[in-house]
C-alpha positions as CSV (number, residue, x, y, z in Angstrom):
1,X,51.1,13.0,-44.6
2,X,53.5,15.3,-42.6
3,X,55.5,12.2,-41.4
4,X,55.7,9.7,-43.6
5,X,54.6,7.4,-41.1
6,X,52.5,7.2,-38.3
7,X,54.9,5.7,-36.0
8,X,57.7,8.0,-36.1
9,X,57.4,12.3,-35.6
10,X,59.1,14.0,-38.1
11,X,60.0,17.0,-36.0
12,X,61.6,18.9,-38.5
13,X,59.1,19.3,-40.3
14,X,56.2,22.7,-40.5
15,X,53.1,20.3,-41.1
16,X,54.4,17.9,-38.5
17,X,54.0,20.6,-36.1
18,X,51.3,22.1,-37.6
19,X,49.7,19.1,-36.8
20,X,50.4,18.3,-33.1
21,X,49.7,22.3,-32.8
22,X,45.9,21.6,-33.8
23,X,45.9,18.4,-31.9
24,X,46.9,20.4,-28.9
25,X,44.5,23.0,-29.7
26,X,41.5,20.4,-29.8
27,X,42.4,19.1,-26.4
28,X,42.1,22.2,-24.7
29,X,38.4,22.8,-26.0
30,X,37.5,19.6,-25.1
31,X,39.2,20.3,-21.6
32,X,37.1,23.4,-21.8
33,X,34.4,21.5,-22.2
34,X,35.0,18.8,-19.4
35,X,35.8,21.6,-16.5
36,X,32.6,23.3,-17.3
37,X,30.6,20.3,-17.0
38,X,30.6,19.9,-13.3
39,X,28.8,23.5,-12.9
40,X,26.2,22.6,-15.6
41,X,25.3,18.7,-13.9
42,X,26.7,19.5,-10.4
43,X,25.6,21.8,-7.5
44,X,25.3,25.3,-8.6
45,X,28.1,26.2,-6.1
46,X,30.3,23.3,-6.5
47,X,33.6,23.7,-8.3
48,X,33.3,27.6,-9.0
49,X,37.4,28.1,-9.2
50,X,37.6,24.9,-11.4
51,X,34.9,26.4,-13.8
52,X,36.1,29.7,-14.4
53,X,39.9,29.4,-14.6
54,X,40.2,25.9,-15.5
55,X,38.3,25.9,-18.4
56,X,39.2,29.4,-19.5
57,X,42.7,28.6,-19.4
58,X,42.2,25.7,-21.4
59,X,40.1,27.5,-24.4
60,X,43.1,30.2,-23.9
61,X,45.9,27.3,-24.4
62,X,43.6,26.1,-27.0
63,X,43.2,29.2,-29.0
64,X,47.0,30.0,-28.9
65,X,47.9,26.5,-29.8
66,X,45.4,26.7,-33.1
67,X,46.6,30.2,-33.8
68,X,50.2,28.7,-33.9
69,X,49.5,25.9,-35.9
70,X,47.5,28.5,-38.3
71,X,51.2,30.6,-38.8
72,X,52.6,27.5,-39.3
73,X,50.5,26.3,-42.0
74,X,50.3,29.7,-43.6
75,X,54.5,30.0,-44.1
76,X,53.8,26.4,-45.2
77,X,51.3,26.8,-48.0
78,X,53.0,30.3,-49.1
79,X,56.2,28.7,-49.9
80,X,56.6,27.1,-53.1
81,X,59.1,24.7,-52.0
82,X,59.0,22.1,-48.8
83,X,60.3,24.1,-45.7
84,X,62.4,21.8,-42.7
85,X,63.2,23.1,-39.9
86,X,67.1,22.3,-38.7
87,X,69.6,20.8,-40.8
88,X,67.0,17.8,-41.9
């Protein structure tokens, strides 16, 4: 829908954007997810560093990218006309 197709990026466009934003959002949960596992199945000791930072920098990345892709759609929907971004 943002694109027009699904083999080419239509980088001047909000919901383009919008999109790879939430995509990039969803990965860093599931990273969050994936670093935390090793404390949870693993030795209790094992991987401390990894747990704490690594997966609270990946919900972090993950929050601000969903938070991003929230503005995004927000100018989107408020404008009554299609916004590009650039000269397209």
């Amino acid at each position: 829908e943002a694109a027009g197709s699904w083999m080419k990026p239509d980088f001047n466009s909000i919901g383009w954007w919008a999109s790879f934003l939430n995509f990039i959002g969803g990965i860093g949960f599931f990273l969050y997810a994936v670093l935390s596992l090793p404390g949870v199945v693993g030795d209790p000791g094992c991987c401390d560093d990894l747990n704490k930072w690594g997966a609270a920098m990946a919900t972090f990345w993950g929050s601000c990218a969903f938070w991003v892709a929230g503005l995004l759609q927000w100018i989107e929907f408020s404008s009554e006309h299609p916004i590009t971004l650039g000269g397209g």
